[in-house]
C-alpha positions, -999 to 999 in steps of 0.1 A, spaced: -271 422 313 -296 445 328 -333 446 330 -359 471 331 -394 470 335 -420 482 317 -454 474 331 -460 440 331 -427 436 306 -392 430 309 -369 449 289 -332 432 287 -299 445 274 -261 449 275 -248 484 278 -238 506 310 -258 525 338 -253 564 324 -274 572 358 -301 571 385 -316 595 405 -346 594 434 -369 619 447 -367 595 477 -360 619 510 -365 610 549 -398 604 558 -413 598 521 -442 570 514 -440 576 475 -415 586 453 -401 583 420 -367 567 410 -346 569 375 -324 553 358 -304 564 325 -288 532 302 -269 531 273 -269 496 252 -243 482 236 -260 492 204 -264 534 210 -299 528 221 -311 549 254 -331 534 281 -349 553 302 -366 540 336 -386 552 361 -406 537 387 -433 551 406 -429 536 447 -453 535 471 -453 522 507 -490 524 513 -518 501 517 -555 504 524 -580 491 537 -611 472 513 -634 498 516 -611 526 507 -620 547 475 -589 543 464 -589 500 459 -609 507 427 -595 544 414 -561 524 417 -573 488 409 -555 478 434 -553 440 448 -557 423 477 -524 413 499 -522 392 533 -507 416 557 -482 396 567 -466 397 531 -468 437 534 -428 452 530 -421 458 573 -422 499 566 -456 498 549 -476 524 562 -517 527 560 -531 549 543 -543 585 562 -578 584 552 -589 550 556 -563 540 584 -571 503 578 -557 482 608 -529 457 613 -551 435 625 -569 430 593 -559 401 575 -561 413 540 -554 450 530 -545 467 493 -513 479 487 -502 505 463 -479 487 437 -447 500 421 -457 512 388 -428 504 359 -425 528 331 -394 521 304 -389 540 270 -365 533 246 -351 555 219 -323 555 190 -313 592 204 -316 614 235 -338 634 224 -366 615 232 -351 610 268 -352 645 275 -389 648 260 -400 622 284 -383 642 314 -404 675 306 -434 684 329 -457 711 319 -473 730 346 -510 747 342 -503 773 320 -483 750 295 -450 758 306 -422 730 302 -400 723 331 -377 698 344 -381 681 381 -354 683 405 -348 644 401 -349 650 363 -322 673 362 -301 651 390 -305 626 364 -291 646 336 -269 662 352 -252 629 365 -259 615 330 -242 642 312 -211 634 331 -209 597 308 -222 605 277 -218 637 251 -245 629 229 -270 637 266 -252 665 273 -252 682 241 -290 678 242 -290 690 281 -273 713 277 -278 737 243 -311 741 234 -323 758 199 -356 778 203 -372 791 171 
């Protein structure tokens, strides 16, 4: 059985892992990870999560942009790093992370999978991220009903 968050939810199933992918590289303090599942049913499961290694301090403009809330240090992850702007210090006792942010989306078809993958950049033009197509690509390899939609494309 695998499970997914979504938010503050918990999506559970039984199917197979299609994919994953991560825009994680050496040296990165945020980055966005996928994962591609199939349930048992022919419903898709798309994941992503939003990570972040970074906390801050309680004065920081970003606490409240991000309603973030307040950690002991000493329960901070070992590689958290502070933030560059407010550089809050270790020796503080309590600090604001950034928390992982959950996104799931379920759908009877992939069609809706690649939707969700699409960025569009300031002139309106539709693209796919390098982790996006890592995903698809790596997806496509376990399933023909994602790589038919990958792959051929009908523009009118």
């Amino acid at each position: 059985m695998f499970e997914v968050k979504d938010s503050s939810r918990t999506l559970q199933f039984n199917g197979k892992l299609l994919s994953k992918s991560s825009s994680w590289r050496k040296g990165s303090v945020r980055w966005i990870e996928f994962a591609l599942y199939k349930t048992e049913n022919g419903s898709y499961v798309l994941s992503r999560i939003g990570v972040s290694l970074i906390y801050h301090g309680a004065t920081c403009e970003k606490v409240e942009r991000y309603n973030l809330i307040d950690e002991f240090i000493e329960n901070l992850e070992k590689d958290a790093i502070p933030c560059e702007e407010c550089s809050p210090n270790r020796s503080l006792p309590i600090v604001f992370p950034e928390r992982y942010r959950y996104w799931a989306q379920v759908s009877d078809n992939p069609q809706p999978v690649l939707d969700a993958l699409y960025k569009y950049n300031e002139t309106g033009a539709r693209y796919l991220t390098y982790v996006a197509r890592e995903l698809l690509e790596a997806a496509s390899k376990n399933d023909e009903n994602i790589d038919t939609i990958y792959r051929i494309e009908t523009i009118l």
